[in-house]
C-alpha positions in Angstrom: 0.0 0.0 0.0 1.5 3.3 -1.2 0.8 6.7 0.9 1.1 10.2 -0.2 2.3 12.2 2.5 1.0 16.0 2.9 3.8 18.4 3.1 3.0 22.5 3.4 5.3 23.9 0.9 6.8 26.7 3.0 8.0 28.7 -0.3 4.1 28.7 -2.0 2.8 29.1 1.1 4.9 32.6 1.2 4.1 33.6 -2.0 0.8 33.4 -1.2 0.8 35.4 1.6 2.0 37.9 0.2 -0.2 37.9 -3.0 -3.3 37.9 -0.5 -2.2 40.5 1.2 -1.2 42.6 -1.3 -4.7 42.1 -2.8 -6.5 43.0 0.3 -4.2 46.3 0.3 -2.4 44.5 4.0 1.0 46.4 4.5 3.4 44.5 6.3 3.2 46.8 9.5 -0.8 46.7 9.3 0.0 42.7 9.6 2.9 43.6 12.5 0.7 45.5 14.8 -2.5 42.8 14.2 -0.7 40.0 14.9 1.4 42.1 17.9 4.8 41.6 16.6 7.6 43.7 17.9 9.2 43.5 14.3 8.0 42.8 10.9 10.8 40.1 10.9 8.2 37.0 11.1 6.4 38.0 8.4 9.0 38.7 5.9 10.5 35.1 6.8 6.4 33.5 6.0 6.7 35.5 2.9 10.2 34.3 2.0 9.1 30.9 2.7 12.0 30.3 5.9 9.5 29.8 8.2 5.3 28.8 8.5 3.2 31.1 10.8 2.2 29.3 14.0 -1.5 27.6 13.3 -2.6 30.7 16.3 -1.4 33.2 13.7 -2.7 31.1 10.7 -5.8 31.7 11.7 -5.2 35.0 12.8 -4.3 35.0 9.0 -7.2 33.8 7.6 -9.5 36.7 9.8 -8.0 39.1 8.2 -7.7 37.9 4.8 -11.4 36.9 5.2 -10.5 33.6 3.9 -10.1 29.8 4.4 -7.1 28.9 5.9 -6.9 26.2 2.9 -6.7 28.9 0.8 -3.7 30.6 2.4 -1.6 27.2 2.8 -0.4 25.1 -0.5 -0.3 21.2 0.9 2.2 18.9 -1.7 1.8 15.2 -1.7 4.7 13.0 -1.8 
């Protein structure tokens, strides 16, 4: 029996990000001072794809881009 593992593609995932928020007008520091960050540092690094957003901030995520988190997350099977 073969199984396809789900991955999150960290590097998709980022682009997306920042294609949503772009579209919904987000700047980065609207996003900061949302989500309560010191530094816009953790949000570059989503959008670079070198890190994933906690699941608390994913869905923090999907609030404010008034969309399902399956549509901010790009899941690879392998």
């Amino acid at each position: 029996m073969s199984f396809k593992y789900p991955v999150i593609d960290p590097i998709e995932m980022g682009k997306n990000i920042k294609k949503i928020r772009e579209e919904k007008s987000i700047s980065v520091a609207d996003l900061q001072e949302i989500l309560g960050f010191e530094s816009p540092q953790a949000i570059y690094k989503w959008q670079w794809g070198q890190s994933l957003p906690t699941l608390d901030n994913l869905v923090v995520l999907a609030k404010v881009f008034e969309c399902p988190i399956h549509d901010i997350l790009v899941i690879n099977e392998y």
